[in-house]
Structure formats: structure tokens, C-alpha cells
GUTOR-947184 format. One line per field, with one value per residue: residue number from 0; x, z, y of N, C-alpha, C in turn. Coordinates in steps of 0.02 Angstrom, whole numbers, plus 50000, padded with zeros to 5 digits. Each point is the difference from the previous one (the first is absolute). Example, Ala and Ser with C-alpha at 12.3 -4.5 7.8 and 13.67 -1.06 7.14 Angstrom:
BEGIN
num (0 1);
n.east (50660 49982);
n.up (50390 49964);
n.north (49716 50053);
ca.east (49955 50042);
ca.up (50000 50003);
ca.north (50059 50059);
c.east (50045 49961);
c.up (50000 50037);
c.north (50060 50055);
This chain:
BEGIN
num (0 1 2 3 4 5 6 7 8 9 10 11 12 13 14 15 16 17 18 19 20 21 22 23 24 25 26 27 28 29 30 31 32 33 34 35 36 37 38 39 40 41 42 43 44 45 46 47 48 49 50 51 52 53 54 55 56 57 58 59 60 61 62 63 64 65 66 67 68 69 70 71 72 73 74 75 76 77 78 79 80 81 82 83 84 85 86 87 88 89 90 91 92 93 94 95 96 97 98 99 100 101 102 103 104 105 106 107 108 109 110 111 112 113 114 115 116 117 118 119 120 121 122 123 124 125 126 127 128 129 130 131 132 133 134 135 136 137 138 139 140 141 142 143 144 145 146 147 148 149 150 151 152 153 154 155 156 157 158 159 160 161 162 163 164 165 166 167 168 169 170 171 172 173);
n.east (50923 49989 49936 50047 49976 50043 49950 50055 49980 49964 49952 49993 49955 49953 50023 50010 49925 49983 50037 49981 49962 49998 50036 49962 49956 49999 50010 49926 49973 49947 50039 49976 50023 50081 49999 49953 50042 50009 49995 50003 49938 50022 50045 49963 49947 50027 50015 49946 50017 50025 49958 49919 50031 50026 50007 49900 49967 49947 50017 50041 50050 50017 49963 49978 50059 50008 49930 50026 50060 49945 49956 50059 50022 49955 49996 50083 50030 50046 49978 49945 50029 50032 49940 49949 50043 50012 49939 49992 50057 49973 49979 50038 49952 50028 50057 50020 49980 50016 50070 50013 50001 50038 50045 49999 49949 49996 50050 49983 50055 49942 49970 49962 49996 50070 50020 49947 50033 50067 49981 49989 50052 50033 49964 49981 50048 50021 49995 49967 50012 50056 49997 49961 49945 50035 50032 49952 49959 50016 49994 49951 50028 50041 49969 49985 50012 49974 50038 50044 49956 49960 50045 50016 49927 49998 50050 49994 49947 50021 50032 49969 49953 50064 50012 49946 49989 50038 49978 49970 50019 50024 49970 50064 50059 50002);
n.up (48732 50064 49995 50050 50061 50026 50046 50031 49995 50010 49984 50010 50075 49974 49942 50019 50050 49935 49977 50066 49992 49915 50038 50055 49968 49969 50064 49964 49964 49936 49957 50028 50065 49997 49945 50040 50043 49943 50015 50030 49980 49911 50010 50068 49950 49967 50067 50010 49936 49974 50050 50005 49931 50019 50057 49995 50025 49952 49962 49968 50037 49992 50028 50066 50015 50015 50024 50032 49984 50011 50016 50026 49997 50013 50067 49973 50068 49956 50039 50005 49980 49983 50030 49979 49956 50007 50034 49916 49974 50009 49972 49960 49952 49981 49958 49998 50087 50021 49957 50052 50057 49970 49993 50025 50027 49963 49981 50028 50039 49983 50049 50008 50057 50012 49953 50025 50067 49987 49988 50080 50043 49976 50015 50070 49995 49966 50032 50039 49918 49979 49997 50004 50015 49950 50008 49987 49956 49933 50026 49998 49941 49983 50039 49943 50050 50037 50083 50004 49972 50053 50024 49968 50001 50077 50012 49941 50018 50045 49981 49940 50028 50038 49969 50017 50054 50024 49943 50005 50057 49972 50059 50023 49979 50049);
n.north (50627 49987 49971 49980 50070 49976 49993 50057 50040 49961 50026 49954 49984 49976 50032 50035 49972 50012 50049 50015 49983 50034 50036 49988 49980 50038 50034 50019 50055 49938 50009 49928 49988 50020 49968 49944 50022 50001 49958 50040 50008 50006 50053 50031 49995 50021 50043 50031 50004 50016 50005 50000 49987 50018 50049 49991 49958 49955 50016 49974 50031 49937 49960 50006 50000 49929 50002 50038 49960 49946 50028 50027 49914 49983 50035 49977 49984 50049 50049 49955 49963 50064 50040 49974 49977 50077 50000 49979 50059 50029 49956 49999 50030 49956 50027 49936 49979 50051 49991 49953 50059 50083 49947 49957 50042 49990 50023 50028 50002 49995 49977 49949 50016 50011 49967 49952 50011 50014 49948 49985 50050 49957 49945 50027 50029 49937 49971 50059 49985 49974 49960 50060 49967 49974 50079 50032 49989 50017 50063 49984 49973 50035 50011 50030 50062 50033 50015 49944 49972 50004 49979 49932 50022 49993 49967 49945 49997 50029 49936 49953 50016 49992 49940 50007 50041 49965 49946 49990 49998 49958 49973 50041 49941 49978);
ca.east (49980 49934 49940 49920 50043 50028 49995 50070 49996 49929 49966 49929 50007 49993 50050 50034 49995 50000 50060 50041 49973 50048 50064 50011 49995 50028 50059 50017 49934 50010 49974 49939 49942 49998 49940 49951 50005 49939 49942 50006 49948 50041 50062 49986 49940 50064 50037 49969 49981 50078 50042 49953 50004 50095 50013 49973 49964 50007 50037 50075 50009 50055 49938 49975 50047 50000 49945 50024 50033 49992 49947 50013 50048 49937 49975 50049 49994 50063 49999 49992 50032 50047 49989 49989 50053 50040 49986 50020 50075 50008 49942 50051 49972 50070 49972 49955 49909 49956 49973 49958 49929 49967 50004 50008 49985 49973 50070 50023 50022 49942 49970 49959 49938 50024 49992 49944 49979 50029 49977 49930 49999 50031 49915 49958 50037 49999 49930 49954 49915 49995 50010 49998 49975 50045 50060 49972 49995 50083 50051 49970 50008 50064 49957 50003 49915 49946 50029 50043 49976 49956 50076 50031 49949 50000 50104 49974 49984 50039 50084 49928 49982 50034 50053 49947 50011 50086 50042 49945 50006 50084 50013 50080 50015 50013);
ca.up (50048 50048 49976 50079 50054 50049 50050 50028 50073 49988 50020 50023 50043 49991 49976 50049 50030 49963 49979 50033 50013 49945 49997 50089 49951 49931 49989 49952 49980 49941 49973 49979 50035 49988 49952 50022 50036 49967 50046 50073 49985 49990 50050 50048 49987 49975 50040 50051 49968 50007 50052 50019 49963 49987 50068 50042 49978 49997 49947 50026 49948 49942 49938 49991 49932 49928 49965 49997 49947 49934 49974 49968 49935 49926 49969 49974 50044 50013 50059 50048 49993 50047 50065 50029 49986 50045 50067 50027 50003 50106 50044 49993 49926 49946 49955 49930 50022 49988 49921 49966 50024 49994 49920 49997 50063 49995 50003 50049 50064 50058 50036 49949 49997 49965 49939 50003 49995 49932 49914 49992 49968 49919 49959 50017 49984 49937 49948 50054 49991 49968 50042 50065 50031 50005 50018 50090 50005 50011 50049 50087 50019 50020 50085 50020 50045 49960 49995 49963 49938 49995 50005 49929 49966 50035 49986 49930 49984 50019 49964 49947 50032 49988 49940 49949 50021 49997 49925 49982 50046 49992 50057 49992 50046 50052);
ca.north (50050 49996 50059 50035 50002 49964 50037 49985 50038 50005 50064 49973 49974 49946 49966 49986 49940 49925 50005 49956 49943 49950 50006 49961 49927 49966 50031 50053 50008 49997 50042 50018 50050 50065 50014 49996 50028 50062 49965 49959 49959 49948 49992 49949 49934 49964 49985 49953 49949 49981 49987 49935 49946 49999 50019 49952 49947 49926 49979 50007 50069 49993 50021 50085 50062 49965 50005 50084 50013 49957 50037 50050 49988 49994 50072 50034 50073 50004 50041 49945 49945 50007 49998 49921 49969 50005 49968 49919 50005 50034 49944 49953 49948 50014 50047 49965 49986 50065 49994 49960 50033 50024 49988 49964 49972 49901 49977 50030 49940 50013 49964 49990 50029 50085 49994 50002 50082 50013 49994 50016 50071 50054 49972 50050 50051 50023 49957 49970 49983 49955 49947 50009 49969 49942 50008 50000 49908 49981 50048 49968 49928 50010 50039 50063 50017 50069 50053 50009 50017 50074 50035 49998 50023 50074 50007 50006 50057 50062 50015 50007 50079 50045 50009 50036 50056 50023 50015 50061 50062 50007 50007 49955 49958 50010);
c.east (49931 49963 49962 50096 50014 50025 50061 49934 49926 49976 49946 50018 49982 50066 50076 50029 50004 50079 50051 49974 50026 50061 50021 50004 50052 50081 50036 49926 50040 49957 49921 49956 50021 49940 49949 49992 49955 49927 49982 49957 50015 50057 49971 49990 50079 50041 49974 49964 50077 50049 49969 50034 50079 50028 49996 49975 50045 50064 50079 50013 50034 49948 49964 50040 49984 49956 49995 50035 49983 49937 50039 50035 49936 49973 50040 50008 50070 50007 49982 50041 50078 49994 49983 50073 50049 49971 49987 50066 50009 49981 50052 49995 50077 49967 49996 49958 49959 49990 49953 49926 49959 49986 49966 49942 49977 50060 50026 49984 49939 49974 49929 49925 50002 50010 49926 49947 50032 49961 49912 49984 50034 49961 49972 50005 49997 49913 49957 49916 50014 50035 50026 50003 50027 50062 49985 49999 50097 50028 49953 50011 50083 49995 50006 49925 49963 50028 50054 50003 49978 50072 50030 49953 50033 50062 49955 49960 50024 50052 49950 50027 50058 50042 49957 50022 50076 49982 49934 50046 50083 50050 50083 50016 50022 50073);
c.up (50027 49954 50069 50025 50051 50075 50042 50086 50009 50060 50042 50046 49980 49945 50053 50029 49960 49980 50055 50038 49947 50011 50062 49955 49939 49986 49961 49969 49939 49934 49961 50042 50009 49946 50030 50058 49975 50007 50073 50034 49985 50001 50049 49973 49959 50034 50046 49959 49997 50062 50015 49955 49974 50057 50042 49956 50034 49940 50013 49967 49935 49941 49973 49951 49939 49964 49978 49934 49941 49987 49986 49939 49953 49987 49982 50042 50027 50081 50052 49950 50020 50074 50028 49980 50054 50083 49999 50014 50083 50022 50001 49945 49955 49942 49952 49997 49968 49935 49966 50023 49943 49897 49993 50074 50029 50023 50091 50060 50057 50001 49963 50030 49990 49937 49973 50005 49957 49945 50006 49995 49945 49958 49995 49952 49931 49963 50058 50000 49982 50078 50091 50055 49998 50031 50098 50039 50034 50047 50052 50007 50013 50059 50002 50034 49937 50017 49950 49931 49975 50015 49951 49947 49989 49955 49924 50009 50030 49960 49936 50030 49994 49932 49946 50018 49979 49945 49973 50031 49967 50072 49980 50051 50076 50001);
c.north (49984 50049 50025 50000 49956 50021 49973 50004 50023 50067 49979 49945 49931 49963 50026 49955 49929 50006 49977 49935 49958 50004 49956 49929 50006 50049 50054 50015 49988 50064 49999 50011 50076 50028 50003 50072 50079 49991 49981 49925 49932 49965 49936 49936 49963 49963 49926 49924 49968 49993 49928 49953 50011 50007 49923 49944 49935 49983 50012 50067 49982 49967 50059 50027 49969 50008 50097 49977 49961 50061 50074 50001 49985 50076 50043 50077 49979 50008 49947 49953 50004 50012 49922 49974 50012 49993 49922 49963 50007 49953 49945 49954 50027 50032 49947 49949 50075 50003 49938 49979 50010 49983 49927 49941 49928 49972 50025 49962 50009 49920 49980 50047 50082 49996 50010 50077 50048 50002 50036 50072 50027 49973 50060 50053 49992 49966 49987 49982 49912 49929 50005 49963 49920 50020 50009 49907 49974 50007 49965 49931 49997 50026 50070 50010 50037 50051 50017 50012 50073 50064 50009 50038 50084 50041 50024 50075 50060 50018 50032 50092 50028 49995 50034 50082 50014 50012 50063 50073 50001 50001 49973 49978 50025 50018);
């Protein structure tokens, strides 16, 4: 059972407007910004962070998820690993590339400078004091930019942010 309410039908103009602005993009409002939505404030700053680096960017969306599902599979967050699993499924990733996404990622059919960025945010994510700066090294000699990097940074920490909230908040699956 959710420990916070889940806003169907927000009262307030500004989530309103973000609720269908998530819904014009992503086809449906997910239940963790219904959560967020008790917030209008952060509602937005959520939104608008997650639209700049999953919606938009430099990075393919099918990394993007990937890196959504290898950091939600280390922070053990039932709620995003079936959500990322299943939009890397829409994307056209088979369901046992996705498993071996999210179990297994070294192993997974990416390209050598997406691999590169791969390893450099679930680095992030799980050990980001220790060999940093050789994995940045890496990922730029496989040609990743700085934007792109600073993307794959971005993906790590937001997902970080929310698989922390869902499981704190008990937010349920979609």
C-alpha cells in the first residue's frame, strides 16, 4: 500500500498542465508522478528534468532505458525495473536482450562506446568515489562527448532519485 496519495485529477493549475504535458509525451501519467503531484513544485522540477534527459537529449532512448534499468536493478526498485524493462520492450529491445540488460550488462548487445557509457554510470551509481575518472577516460576514447556523458550522468542520477522515493513512498506499479 502507497504511504502518500496518488493524485488521479490534480486541483491545481500548474500540475494540471504538467499532467498533460506527461500524458501528450509519454501516453499516460506514471504513478510516480501521480505521487509527486502532492507537490506541484516538484511535480514540475521532476518533470522537466525528465523530459530534458529521457524525452530529449543526445543519447539513444534505448540506452537511456538501459542505463534507467541497470541502476534500478542495483537499487533493487521493483516499480522502475519493470517500468524501464517494459519501454525497452516498446522500443523493440526483446525480452531476453532486456534480461540480460538488466542482469547481466557487460554482456548486452551495445556498441563499444555505449557500453563505455554504460559501465560509466552504474560505476556512478554504485561506487562513485572509487575509479572514476579512468571510466570517464574510457568512455571518451570509445568517442563518447561530454554531453553525452553528462546525459548518461544525468539518466544515473534522476532514476538514483526516484527508485529512492518510490520505494521509501511505496509508490505501486503502474
Amino acid at each position: 500500500m502507497s504511504r502518500i496519495s496518488l493524485v488521479d485529477s490534480p486541483a491545481d493549475d500548474v500540475s494540471t498542465a504538467v499532467f498533460a504535458e506527461i500524458e501528450q509525451e509519454l501516453g499516460d501519467v506514471p504513478n510516480f508522478f501521480r505521487a509527486y503531484a502532492n507537490h506541484p513544485g516538484l511535480l514540475s522540477a521532476n518533470w522537466e528534468k525528465y523530459k530534458a534527459l529521457m524525452v530529449h537529449g543526445c543519447l539513444s532512448p534505448r540506452l537511456k532505458q538501459a542505463v534507467a534499468l541497470v541502476v534500478a536493478a542495483d537499487n533493487h526498485c521493483d516499480y522502475s525495473i519493470a517500468r524501464h524493462s517494459t519501454l525497452l520492450q516498446e522500443l523493440g529491445v526483446d525480452p531476453k536482450e532486456v534480461l540480460l540488460i538488466r542482469t547481466n550488462p557487460d554482456h548486452a548487445h551495445f556498441g563499444s562506446k555505449d557500453h563505455a557509457i554504460l559501465e560509466l554510470a552504474r560505476h556512478a551509481n554504485l561506487d562513485p568515489y572509487n575509479h572514476a575518472e579512468r571510466l570517464v577516460a574510457a568512455a571518451r576514447e570509445q568517442g563518447a562527448r561530454d554531453d553525452e556523458i553528462l546525459e548518461a550522468i544525468g539518466v544515473m542520477e534522476m532514476i538514483t532519485g526516484f527508485t529512492k522515493f518510490i520505494e521509501v513512498m511505496a509508490v505501486p506499479p503502474d
